[in-house]
N, C-alpha and C positions, 0 to 999 in steps of 0.2 A: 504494500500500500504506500503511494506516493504521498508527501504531504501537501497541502494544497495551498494557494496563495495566504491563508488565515487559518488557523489551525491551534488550535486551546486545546491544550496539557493541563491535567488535574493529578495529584498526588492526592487522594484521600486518606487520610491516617485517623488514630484512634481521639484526636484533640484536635483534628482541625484540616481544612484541606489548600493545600498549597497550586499556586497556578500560577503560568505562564502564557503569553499571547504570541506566538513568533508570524509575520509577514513576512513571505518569504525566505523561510529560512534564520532570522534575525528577532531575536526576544527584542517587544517592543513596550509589553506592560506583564506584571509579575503581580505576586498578592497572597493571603491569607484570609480564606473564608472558614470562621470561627461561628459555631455552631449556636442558635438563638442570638447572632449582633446580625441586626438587620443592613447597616450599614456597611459590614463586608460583604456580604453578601448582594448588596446592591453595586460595588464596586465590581465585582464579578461580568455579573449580566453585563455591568455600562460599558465594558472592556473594548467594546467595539460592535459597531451597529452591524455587521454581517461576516457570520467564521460558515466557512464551509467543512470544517473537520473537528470534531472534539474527539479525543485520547483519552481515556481516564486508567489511572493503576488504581486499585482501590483495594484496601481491607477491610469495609463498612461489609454487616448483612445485603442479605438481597432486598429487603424491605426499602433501606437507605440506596439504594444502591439503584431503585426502583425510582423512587422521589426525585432525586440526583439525576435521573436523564429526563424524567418526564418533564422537569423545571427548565432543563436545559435545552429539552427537543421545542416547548412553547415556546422561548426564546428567541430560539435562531431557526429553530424546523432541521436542525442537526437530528441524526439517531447517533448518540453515541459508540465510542466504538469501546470496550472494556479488556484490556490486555488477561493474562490468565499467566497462571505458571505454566509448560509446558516440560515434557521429556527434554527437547535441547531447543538449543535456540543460539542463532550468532557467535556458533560456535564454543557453548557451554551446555555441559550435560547437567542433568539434576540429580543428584543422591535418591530422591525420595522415590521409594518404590511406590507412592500414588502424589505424581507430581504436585498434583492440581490443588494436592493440602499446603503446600511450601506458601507464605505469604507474595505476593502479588510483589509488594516493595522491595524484600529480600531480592527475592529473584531478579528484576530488573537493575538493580545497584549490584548485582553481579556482574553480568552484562555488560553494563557499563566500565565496571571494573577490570574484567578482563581485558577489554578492548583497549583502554587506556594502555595498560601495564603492558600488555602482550605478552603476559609469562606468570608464575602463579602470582596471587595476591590474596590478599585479607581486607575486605570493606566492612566497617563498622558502620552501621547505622543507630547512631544513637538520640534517642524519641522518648516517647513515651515507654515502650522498650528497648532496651540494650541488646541489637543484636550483632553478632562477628562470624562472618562466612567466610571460608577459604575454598578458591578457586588454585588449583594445579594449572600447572604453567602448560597440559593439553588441554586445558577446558573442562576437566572434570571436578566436581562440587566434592570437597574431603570431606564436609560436615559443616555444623556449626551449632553456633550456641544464642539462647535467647533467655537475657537478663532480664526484670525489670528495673525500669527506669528509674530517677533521681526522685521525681514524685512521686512514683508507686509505690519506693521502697519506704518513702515520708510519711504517706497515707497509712501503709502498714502500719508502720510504728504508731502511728497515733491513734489507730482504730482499736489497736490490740492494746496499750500499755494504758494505767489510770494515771500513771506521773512522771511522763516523757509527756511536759508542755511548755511549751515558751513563747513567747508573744513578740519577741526581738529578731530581727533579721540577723540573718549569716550566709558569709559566700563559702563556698567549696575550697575545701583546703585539704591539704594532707599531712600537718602539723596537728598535735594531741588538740581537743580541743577543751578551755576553758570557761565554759558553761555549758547550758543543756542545748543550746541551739548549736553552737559550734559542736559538739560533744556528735548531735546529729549529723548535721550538716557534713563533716570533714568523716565521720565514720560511712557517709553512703559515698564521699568522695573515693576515699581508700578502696572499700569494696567494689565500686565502676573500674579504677585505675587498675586495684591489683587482682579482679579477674582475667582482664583483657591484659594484663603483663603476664600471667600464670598461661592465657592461653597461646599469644607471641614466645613464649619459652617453649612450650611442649612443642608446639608445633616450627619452632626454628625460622620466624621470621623474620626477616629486618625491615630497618623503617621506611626501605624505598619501595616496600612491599605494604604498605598498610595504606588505605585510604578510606577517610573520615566521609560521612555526610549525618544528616540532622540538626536537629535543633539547638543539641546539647555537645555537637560532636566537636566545635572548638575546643570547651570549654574540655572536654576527656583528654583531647589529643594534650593540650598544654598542661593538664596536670600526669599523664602519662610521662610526658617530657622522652616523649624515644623518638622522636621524627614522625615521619608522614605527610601524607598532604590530605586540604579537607576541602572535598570538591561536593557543594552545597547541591547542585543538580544530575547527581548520581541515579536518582531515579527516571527524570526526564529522558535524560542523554538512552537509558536501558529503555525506556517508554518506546523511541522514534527506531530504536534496533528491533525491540520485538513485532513495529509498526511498519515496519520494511520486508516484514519476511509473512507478513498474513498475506490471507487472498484476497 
């Protein structure tokens, strides 16, 4: 599938859905529609009075998933097009003996990954969850792992615990920390850091092998402190690869 003069790429995730507008080929407006703000959402729609192609990756239900094109098909009279995991693709195979369970984003920000690096690699996506895939340098998926995220693991603690509470802000650290909020805060930092250091050892990779994307994915890489790079449109760039090889 060619892309067409206008053409909107959606990344749907579990907090929120990320987009891009490209004419011709060239990102011309970008965004974040957050679920019940009217006002991103209308930023969305206003993106441009006529797209002849919508892309979507998505890990919402089919319910959402439903809503999500019929909003988009009144719109513009687009039928969305929705990417899938598949067996292989762009020259990556899938580990999973029923592909089509592997999340949608995973999979693409492999994709993506591989093609970049041309030889094996490791892409972190880190979101709402913490996930770290390794692609071999032929294309085949070793595995991977899926963390929760910096808020999930917050939410945890504060659902389960009656006096783990604080009302004061803290950033991520990996220094002991000296109240209950740092105490939290720099202990979910260590735990993101030192899985994804425990999983770069077992599995013997270096830093020109690692590439970042997400929300949170700066903020890992620099407290990792091992190199990488963090390529925020890792999922798009796999979006317009698995969008080239449908029918």
């Amino acid at each position: 599938m060619k892309p067409a003069p206008h053409c909107l790429q959606l990344d749907v995730g579990n907090s929120g859905t990320k987009w891009r507008l490209l004419e011709r080929g060239q990102v011309t407006a970008r965004g974040i529609c957050r679920p019940d703000d009217a006002g991103s959402q209308a930023l969305l729609l206003d993106c441009a009075p006529a797209v002849e192609q919508v892309w979507i990756a998505s890990v919402a239900g089919e319910a959402a998933e439903g809503a999500l094109a019929g909003l988009l098909s009144e719109r513009w009279g687009v039928t969305p097009w929705f990417a899938r995991s598949t067996v292989t693709c762009a020259g990556v195979r899938n580990s999973y003996r029923e592909p089509w369970r592997m999340g949608v984003d995973r999979w693409l920000a492999m994709l993506a990954a591989w093609q970049r690096v041309q030889g094996r690699v490791c892409v972190v996506d880190a979101g709402s969850a913490l996930t770290c895939d390794i692609v071999a340098a032929d294309g085949r998926h070793e595995g991977g792992y899926i963390i929760p995220g910096p808020t999930l693991m917050e939410r945890a603690l504060l659902l389960d615990t009656d006096r783990v509470r604080f009302a004061e802000d803290a950033g991520y650290a990996l220094s002991p920390g000296t109240s209950t909020a740092e105490a939290v805060r720099h202990g979910i930092a260590l735990a993101q850091a030192g899985a994804l250091a425990l999983a770069m050892d077992r599995a013997g990779l270096a830093p020109a092998q690692m590439l970042f994307c997400g929300g949170w994915g700066q903020t890992l890489m620099a407290l990792l402190a091992r190199g990488g790079s963090y390529q925020p449109d890792l999922v798009f760039e796999g979006l317009e690869l698995a969008a080239a090889e449908a029918a």
